[in-house]
Residue, then its C-alpha position, 0 to 999 in steps of 0.5 A: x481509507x476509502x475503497x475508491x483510494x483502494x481502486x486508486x492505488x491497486x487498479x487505477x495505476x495499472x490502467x490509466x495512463x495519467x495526462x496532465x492537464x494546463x496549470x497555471x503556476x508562477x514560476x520561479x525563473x530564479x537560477x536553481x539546481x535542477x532537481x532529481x528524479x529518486x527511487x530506490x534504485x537510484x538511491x539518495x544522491x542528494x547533498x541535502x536533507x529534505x525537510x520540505x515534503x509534499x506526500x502524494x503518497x498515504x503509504x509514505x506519509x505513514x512512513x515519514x510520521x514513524x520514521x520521526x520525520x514528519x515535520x517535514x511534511x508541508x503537504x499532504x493528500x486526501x487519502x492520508x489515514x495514518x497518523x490520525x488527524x493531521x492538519x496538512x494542507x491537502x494537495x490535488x492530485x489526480x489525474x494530476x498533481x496541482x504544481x500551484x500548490x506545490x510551489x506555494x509550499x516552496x516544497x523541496x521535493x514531491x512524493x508520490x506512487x502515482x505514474x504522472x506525465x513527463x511533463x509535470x514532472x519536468x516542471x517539478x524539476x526545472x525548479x529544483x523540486x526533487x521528484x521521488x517515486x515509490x511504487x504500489x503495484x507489481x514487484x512490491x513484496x516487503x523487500x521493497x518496502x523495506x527499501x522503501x523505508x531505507x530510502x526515505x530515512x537517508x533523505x530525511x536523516x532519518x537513517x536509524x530509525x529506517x533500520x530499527x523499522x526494517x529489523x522489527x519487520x523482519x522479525x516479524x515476518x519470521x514469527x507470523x510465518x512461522x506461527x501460520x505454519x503450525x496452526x491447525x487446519x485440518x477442518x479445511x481438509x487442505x493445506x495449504x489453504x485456498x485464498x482469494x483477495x476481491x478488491x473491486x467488482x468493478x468492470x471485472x472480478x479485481x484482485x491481487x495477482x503474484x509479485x503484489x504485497x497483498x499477495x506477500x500476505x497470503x504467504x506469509x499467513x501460509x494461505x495460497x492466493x489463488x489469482x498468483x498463478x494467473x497474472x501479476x499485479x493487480x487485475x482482473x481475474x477470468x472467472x473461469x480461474x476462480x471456478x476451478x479453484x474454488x476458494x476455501x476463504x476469502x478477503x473482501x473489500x467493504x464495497x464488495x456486496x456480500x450477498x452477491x457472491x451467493x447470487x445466481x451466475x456468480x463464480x464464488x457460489x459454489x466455492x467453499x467460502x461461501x458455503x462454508x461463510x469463510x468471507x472476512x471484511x477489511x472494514x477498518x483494516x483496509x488501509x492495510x490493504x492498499x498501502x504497501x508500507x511497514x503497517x502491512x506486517x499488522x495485516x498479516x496477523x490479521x489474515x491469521x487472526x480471522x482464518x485460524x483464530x489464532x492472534x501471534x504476538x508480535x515484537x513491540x514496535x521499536x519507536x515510541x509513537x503518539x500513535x498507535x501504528x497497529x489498525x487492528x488496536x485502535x478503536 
């Protein structure tokens, strides 16, 4: 996944505010039961299975392909990355989502993680298309993503697999956390560890603030996220923030240009990161970074793997799939 699906996903849905453009669609003007709006706090209060899918959602696609129900995905986006080499028709969607194409598909329900405007999700609606929003930003922690993956599994029948996913991540978190804590850090001089996440330098220093599942990567790798006290979500960090508390590691996007950190008038040229080189890129982990779903677990032992040097065992991933859901494994 690119670092512009990144932008996308961690600072675009905090800014924009998504207008929907005109489109031209043929409208079933057959009586139909109006569809519903779902998120994990309504709940799934479908009298039906959904089996006709379009994912708007790359963290969502992952979900359905290891909860087993992918086959009902009859579209996907542009940004899906996991699992590898599908063959779905990719639907537009941004600054808005291409309703022609959804009702060619004769989906039964969108996903999405986007904010679109009311009135395209009206239209979704009128013609019996259920509408369900699972969030990206602020207040996303693995609680959440955990209700996530409930969610989805009661709407594709999918419900054991939900929870064979959900015990494999908390016991995963129990081990990963538990293992940061008794790893050696006494070359930093500190404990906790300072961190920094640098997601964009675009219009801004972007990072991850408190209440982000990004920032649950930091704790859980016991590393403290510096932007967590500053703000929620993700933003643009003062860089005033970033002088005072000096990062003794940091995680960088790739379209971050490491020597500019070095460079004169720069608020990380002074911090031990970068004196000490403690700068990681995502590289082929990104996705792990901008899609808060069950393959977050994998991004934690990376955090581990390139601070300390040290790689946790992890549980083995409860269901056999064709493809490997760990992106530090695949080649």
């Amino acid at each position: 996944m690119n670092s512009h699906l990144k932008i996308g996903i961690a600072v675009v849905v905090v800014l924009a505010v998504v207008v929907g453009g005109v489109v031209i669609y043929h409208e079933n003007t057959a009586a139909k039961v109006k569809g519903e709006i779902i998120t994990i706090n309504t709940g799934d209060n479908l009298q039906h299975k959904l089996t006709k899918i379009v994912s708007l959602d790359p963290a969502a696609t992952a979900t359905l392909y290891a909860l087993g129900a992918y086959n009902y995905i009859v579209g996907g986006n542009s940004y899906d990355s996991y699992p590898p080499n599908e063959s779905l028709p990719n639907i537009t969607d941004y600054p808005s989502m291409d309703l022609e194409q959804i009702f060619n598909l004769s989906a039964d329900a969108v996903i999405s993680f986007a904010n679109y405007s009311g009135a395209q999700i009206s239209q979704l609606l009128n013609n019996g298309i259920d509408y369900v929003f699972l969030s990206a930003d602020g207040g996303v922690n693995f609680s959440v993503i955990e209700k996530q993956n409930t969610l989805l599994g009661e709407l594709t029948g999918t419900g054991a697999n939900a929870t064979l996913i959900n015990q494999w991540m908390n016991s995963s978190l129990s081990t990963l956390h538990s293992d940061a804590l008794g790893y050696d850090q006494s070359e930093y001089n500190s404990t906790p560890l300072r961190g920094f996440y640098y997601l964009s330098s675009e219009g801004g220093y972007w990072t991850a603030g408190n209440s982000t599942f990004v920032n649950s990567y930091f704790e859980y790798a016991d590393v403290v996220n510096i932007a967590a006290a500053y703000d929620t979500g993700f933003y643009s960090i003062n860089p005033e923030n970033i002088l005072n508390d000096s990062p003794q590691v940091m995680i960088l996007d790739n379209s971050i240009n490491v020597s500019s950190l070095n460079s004169s008038g720069s608020p990380f040229q002074s911090s031990p990161a970068v004196l000490n080189d403690k700068l990681y890129t995502t590289t082929a982990n990104e996705n792990m970074f901008s899609e808060p779903n069950f393959r977050d677990i994998f991004a934690i032992q990376w955090i581990i793997y390139v601070v300390y040097g040290q790689n946790p065992a992890l549980p083995s991933f409860p269901i056999n799939l064709t493809y490997n859901p760990n992106p530090n494994e695949v080649s």
